[in-house]
VOZAGU-750321 format. One record per residue (C-alpha): x, y, z. Coordinates in nm, 3 decimals, padded with zeros to 5 digits. Example, Ala and Ser with C-alpha at 12.3 -4.5 7.8 and 13.67 -1.06 7.14 Angstrom:
BEGIN
         x         y         z
    01.230   -00.450    00.780
    01.367   -00.106    00.714
***
This chain:
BEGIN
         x         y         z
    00.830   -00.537    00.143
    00.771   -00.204    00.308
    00.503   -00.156    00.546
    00.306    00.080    00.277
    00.310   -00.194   -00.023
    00.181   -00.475    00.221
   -00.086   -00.245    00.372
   -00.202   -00.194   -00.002
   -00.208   -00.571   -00.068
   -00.467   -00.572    00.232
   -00.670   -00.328    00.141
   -00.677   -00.504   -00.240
   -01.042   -00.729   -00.185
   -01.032   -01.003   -00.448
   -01.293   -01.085   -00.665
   -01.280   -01.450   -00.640
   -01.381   -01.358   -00.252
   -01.768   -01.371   -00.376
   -01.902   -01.684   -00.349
   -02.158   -01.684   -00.632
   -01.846   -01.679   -00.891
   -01.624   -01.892   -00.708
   -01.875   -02.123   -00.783
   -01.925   -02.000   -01.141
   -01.492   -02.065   -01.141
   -01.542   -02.374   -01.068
   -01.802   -02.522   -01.279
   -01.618   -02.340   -01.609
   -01.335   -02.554   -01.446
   -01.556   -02.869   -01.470
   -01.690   -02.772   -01.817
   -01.310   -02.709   -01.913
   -01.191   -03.056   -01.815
   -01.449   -03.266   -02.007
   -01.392   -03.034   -02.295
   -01.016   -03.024   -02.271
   -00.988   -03.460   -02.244
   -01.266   -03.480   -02.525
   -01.024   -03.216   -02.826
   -00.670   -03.385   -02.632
   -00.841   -03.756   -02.799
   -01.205   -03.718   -02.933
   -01.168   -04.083   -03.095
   -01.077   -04.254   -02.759
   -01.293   -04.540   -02.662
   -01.377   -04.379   -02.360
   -01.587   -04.111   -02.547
   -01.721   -04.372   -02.741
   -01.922   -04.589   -02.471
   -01.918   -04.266   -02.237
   -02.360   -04.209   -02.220
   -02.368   -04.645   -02.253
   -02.211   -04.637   -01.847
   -02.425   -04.738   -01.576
   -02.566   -04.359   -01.424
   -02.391   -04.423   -01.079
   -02.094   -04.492   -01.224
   -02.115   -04.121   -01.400
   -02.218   -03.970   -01.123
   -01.969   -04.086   -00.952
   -01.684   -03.993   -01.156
   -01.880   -03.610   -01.199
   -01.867   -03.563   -00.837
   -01.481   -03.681   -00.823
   -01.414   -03.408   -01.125
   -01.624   -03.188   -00.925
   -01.459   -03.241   -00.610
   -01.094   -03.216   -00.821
   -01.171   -02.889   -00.984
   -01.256   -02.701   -00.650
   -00.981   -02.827   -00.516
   -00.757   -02.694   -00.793
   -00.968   -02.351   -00.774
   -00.905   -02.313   -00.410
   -00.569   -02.389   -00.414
   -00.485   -02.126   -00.690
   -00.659   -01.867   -00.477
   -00.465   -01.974   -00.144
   -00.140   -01.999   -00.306
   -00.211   -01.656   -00.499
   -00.309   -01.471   -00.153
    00.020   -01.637    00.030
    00.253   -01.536   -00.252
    00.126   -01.185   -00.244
    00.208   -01.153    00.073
    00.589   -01.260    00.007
    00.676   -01.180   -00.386
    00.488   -00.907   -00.508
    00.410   -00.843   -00.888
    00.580   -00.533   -00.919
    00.914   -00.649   -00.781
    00.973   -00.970   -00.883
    00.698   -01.057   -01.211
    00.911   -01.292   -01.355
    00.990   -01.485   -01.037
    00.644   -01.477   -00.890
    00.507   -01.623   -01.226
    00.733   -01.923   -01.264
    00.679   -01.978   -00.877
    00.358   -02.012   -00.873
    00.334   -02.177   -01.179
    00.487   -02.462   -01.034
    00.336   -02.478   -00.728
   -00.006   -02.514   -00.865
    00.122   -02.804   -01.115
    00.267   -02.975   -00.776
   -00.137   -02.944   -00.671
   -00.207   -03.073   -00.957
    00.024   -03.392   -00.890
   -00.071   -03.437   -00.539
   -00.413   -03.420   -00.595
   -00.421   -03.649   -00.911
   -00.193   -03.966   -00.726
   -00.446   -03.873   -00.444
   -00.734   -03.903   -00.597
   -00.603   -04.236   -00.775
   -00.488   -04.367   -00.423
   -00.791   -04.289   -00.272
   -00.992   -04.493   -00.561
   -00.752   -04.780   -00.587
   -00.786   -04.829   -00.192
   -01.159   -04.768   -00.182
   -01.311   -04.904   -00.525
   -01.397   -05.292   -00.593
   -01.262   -05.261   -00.990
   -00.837   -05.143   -00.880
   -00.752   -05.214   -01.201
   -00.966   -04.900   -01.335
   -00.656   -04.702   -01.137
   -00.371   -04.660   -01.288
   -00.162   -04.778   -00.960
   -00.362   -05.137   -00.986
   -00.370   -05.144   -01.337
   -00.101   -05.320   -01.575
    00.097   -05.039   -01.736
   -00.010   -05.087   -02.097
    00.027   -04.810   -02.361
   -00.371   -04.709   -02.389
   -00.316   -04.685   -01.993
   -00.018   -04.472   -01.986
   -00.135   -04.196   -02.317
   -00.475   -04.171   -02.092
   -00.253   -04.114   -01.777
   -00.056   -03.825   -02.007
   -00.359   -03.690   -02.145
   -00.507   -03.667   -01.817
   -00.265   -03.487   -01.587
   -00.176   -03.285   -01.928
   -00.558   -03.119   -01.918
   -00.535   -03.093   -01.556
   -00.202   -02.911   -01.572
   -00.348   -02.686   -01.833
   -00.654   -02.635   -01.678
   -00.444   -02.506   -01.315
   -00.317   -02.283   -01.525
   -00.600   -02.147   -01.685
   -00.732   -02.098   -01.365
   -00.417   -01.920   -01.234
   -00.419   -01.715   -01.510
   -00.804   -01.619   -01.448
   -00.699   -01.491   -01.058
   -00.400   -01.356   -01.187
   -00.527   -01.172   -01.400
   -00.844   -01.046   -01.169
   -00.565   -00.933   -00.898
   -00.354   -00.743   -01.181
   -00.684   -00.583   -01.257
   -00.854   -00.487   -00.950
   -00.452   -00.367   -00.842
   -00.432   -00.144   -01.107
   -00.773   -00.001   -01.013
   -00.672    00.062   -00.658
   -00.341    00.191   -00.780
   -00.530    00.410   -01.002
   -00.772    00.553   -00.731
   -00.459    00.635   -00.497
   -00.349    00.785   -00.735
   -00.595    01.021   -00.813
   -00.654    01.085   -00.457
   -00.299    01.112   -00.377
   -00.288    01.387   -00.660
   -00.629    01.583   -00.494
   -00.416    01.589   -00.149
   -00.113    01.710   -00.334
   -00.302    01.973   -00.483
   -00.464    02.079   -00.216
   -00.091    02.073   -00.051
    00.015    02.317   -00.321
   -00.245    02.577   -00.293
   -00.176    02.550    00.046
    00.172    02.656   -00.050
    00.052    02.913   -00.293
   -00.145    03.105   -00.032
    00.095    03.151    00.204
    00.366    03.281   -00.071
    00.062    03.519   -00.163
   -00.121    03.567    00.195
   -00.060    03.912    00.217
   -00.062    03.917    00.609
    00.217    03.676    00.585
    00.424    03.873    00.361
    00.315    04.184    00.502
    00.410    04.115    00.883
    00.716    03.980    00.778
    00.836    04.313    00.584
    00.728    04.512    00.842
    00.955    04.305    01.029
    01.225    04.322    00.776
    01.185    04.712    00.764
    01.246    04.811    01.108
    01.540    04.503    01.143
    01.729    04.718    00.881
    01.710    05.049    01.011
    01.809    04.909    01.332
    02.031    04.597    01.276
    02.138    04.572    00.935
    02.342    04.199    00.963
    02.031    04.103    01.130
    01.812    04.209    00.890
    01.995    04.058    00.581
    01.947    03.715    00.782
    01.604    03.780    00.761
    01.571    03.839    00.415
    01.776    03.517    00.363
    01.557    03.302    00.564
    01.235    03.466    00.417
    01.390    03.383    00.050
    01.477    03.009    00.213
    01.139    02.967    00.298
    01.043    03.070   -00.096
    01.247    02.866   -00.249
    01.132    02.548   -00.036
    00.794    02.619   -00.123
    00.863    02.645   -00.478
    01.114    02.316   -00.529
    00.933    02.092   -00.267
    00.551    02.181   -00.247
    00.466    01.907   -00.541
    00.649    01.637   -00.393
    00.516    01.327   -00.201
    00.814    01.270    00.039
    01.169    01.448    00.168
    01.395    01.378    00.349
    01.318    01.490    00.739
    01.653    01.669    00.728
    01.585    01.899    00.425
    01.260    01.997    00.623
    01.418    02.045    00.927
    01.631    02.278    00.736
    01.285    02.475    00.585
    01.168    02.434    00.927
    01.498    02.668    01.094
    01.384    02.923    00.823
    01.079    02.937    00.951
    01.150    02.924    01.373
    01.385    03.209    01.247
    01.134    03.481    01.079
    00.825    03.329    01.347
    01.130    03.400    01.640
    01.190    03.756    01.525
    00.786    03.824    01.475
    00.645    03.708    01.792
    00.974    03.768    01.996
    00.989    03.529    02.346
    00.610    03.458    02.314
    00.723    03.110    02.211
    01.014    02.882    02.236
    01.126    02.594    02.015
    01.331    02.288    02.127
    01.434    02.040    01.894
    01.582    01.738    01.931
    01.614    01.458    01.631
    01.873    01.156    01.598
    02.085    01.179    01.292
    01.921    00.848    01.220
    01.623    01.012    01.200
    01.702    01.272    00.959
    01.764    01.055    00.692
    01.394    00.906    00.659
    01.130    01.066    00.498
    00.806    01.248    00.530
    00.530    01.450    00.357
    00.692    01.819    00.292
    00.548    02.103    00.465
    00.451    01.849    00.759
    00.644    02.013    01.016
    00.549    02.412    00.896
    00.146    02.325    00.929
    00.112    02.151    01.218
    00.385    02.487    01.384
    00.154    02.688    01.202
   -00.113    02.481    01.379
    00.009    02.524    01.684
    00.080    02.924    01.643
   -00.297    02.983    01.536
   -00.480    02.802    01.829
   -00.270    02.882    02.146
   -00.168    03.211    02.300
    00.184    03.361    02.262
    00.284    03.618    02.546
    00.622    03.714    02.642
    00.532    03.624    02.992
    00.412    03.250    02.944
    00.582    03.163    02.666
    00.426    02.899    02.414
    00.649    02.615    02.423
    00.683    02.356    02.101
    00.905    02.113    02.135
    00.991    01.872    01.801
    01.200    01.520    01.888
    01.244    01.174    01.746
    01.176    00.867    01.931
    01.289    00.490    01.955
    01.012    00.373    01.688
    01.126    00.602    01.422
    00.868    00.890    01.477
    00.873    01.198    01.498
    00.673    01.410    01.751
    00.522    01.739    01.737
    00.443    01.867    02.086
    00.335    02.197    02.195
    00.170    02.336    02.547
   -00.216    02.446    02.597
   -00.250    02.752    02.570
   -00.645    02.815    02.414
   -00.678    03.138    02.313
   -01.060    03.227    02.386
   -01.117    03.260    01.974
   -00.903    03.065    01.778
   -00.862    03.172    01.442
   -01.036    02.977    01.154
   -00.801    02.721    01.023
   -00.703    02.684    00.652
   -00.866    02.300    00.647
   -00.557    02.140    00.525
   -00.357    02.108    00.856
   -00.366    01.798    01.045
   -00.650    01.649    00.821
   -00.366    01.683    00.502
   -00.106    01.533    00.681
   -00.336    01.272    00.803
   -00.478    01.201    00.441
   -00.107    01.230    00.274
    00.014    00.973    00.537
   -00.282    00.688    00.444
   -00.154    00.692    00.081
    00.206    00.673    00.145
    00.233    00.467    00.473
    00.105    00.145    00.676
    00.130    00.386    00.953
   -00.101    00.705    01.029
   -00.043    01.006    01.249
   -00.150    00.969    01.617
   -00.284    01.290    01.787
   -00.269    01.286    02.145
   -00.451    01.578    02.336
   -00.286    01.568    02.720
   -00.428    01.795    03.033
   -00.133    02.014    02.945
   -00.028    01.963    02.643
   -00.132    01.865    02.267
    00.090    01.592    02.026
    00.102    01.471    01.711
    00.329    01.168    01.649
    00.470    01.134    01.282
    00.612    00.794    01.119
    00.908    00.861    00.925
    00.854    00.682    00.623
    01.137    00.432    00.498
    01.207    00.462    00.122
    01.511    00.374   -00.091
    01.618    00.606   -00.344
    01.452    00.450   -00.618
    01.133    00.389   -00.468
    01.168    00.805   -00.361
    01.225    00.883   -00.711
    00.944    00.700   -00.849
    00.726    00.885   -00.590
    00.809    01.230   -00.623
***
């Protein structure tokens, strides 16, 4: 299971949690098990003489039903929160079903030859057990009819938190969705206005202009890079997730036309293990929090802005530039770091880490683990 699906089992808060309808569960259990026995043989002598019994002897055998029933309920619900730890519904339905199918009827079992030891050791009539009874054929079709209704009625029940999980799953599903498609949007625009900010594309045709009349080759690189940098934006802005080396590659585009612009006002260092390239992150990660970095820190030729960008040993990436606070930052676009942050809670166990130093400001980034189904399926 990968770190995002079990951090979305967590956050999943079951309905049977409430203890009002847990109890409500349990006495439709009850209610189910007198009905079930009563249709499985209505003309059994037992139903016959059933109100002509002594009223402690009913009482008795209510609270032992009682007792059985929440048993069976809690059981479902423990071996329905263990199992959705282990065998999720999405990967394995069939599986998952016919396991936990038959580890509630092995409850079931237990709890019947339990509850049959338990009276045959402690009662003063044995023979109203079925282990200190003779086996006789009215003994053994109420044995079958019995653990036949209780079987049914663990399943019933299993079916009832089944299908409460499925349900309030495909809620919170639904909701990540939806919020997973606000961030995305809001991811796009962000895309949009810097293809149509026209300070971007102004300063960098200035920059184009005077690279041509003075350095042709050089200027066609720019114009390459500044295409690069269009064409990411248009293929990649709607994604969830890419690969870290395809935005490494949007991100050389980028050093390049920022490199030419500012000139040695800044300096870039990266350093990422080939490992590293081939996880994943949210696209356009790497150009905001640069373009983060750009809009709240001075860049002079003479004390350079330095940003460095390296992986480390627990398979993050980390963004780290040097403090220098210009006196008046420039307003930021509101999607930055709070995006990335936002993007990462829907697609990850793991969230960003910001960590503001004396000299220096990071932002650590878990590259996500996906196979290329689950990428596809995502995108």
């Amino acid at each position: 299971m990968t770190e995002d699906n079990y951090s979305s089992e967590q956050r999943i808060e079951t309905f049977l949690n409430n203890r009002k309808k847990r109890i409500l569960l349990i006495v439709f259990a009850l209610i189910l098990l007198y009905l079930g026995s009563y249709i499985m043989d209505p003309y059994a002598s037992y139903w016959g003489t059933y109100f002509t019994r002594p009223w402690p002897d009913m009482l008795e055998e209510w609270a032992i039903s009682l007792i059985f029933c929440f048993l069976i309920s809690e059981a479902s619900i423990v071996i329905g929160k263990k199992l959705n730890r282990y065998i999720r519904w999405t990967d394995h339905p069939s599986r998952r079903l016919a396991i936990e199918a038959v580890l509630n009827l092995l409850v079931v079992m237990i709890l019947n030859l339990s509850i049959d030891l338990s009276y045959y050791l402690l009662s003063n009539n044995p023979d109203m057990t079925i282990i200190g009874s003779k086996w006789s054929e009215e003994k053994a079709k109420g044995a079958i009819q019995w653990v036949t209704v209780s079987a049914i009625l663990s399943l019933m029940i299993m079916a009832i938190n089944i299908g409460n999980y499925l349900i309030v799953n495909w809620k919170d599903q639904a909701l990540k969705a939806a919020t997973m498609a606000q961030v995305a949007m809001e991811a796009e625009l962000q895309a949009l206005k810097l293809q149509i900010d026209p300070h971007f594309v102004f300063n960098n045709l200035s920059v184009l202009s005077e690279l041509i009349l003075e350095d042709q080759q050089l200027g066609f690189e720019y114009a390459e890079n500044f295409s690069r940098i269009y064409r990411y934006l248009l293929v990649n802005s709607k994604k969830n997730v890419i690969p870290l080396e395809e935005e490494l590659k949007f991100l050389h585009a980028y050093m390049f036309l920022i490199k030419h612009r500012i000139g040695k006002g800044v300096h870039f260092a990266i350093h990422v293990a080939e490992d590293s390239k081939q996880l994943y992150m949210p696209p356009l990660t790497l150009q905001l929090l640069v373009e983060n970095a750009l809009k709240h820190n001075k860049v002079v030729k003479s004390n350079p802005l330095h940003i460095r960008i390296y992986s480390n040993a627990g398979n993050e990436l980390v963004v780290e530039n040097s403090l220098l606070p210009i006196e008046t930052s420039l307003e930021s676009s509101g999607i930055g770091i709070r995006n990335i942050i936002r993007r990462y809670h829907l697609l990850s166990a793991k969230e960003p880490q910001i960590v503001k130093g004396p000299a220096t400001f990071s932002v650590i980034i878990p590259l996500i683990h996906y196979d290329q189904q689950d990428t596809d399926n995502r995108r």
